[in-house]
C-alpha positions as CSV (number, residue, x, y, z in Angstrom):
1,X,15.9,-7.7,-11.2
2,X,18.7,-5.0,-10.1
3,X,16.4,-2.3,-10.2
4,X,13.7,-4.3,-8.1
5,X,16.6,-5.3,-5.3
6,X,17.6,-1.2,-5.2
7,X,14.3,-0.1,-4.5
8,X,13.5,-2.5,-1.6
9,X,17.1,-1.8,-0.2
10,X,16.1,1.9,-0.6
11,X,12.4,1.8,0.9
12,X,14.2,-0.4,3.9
13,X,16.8,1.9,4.5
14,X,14.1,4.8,4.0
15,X,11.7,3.1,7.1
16,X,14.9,2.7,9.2
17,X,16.3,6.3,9.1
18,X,12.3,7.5,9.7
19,X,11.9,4.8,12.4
20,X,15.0,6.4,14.4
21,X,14.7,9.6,13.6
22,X,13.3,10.1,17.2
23,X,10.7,13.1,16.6
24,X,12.9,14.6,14.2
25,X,10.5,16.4,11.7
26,X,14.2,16.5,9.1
27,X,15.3,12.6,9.7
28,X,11.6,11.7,9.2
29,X,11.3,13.7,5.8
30,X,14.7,12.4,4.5
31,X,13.7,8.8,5.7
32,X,10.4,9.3,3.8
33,X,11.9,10.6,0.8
34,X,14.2,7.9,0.2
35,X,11.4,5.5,1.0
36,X,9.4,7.5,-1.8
37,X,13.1,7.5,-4.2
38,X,12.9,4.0,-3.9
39,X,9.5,3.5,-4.8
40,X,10.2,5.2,-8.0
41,X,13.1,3.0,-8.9
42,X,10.5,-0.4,-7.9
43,X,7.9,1.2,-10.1
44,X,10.3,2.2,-13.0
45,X,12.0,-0.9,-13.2
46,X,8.7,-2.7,-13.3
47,X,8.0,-0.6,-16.2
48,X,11.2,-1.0,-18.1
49,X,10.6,-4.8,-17.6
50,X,7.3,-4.6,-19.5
51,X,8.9,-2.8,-22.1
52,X,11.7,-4.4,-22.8
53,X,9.1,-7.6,-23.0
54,X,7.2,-5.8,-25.5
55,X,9.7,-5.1,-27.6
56,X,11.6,-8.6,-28.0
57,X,7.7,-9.7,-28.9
58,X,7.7,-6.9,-31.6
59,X,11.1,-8.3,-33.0
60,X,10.2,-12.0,-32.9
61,X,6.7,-10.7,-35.3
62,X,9.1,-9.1,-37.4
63,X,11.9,-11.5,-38.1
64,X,9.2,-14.5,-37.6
């Protein structure tokens, strides 16, 4: 749940630093790539999730 929380706080503070950047090609490509930072961390945690799922399942067939 952490990791989902730090990527939506990261994508929002992304779209805020791009939406003030003010024609700044520099502020809009660091707001972007911490935007794009933070969709990492939301697709990686999803990931982990589903793994960490998949393995208690594989350890409740074993000890079943």
């Amino acid at each position: 749940m952490r990791g989902f929380v730090a990527a939506l706080v990261l994508i929002a503070i992304g779209i805020a630093i791009a939406a003030v950047a003010g024609g700044s090609v520099a502020l809009t490509a660091v707001g972007v790539a911490i935007a794009g930072i933070g969709t990492v961390v939301g697709v990686s945690a999803a990931f982990w999730i589903v793994g960490r799922s998949e393995d208690r399942d594989r350890e409740r067939e074993r000890h079943g």
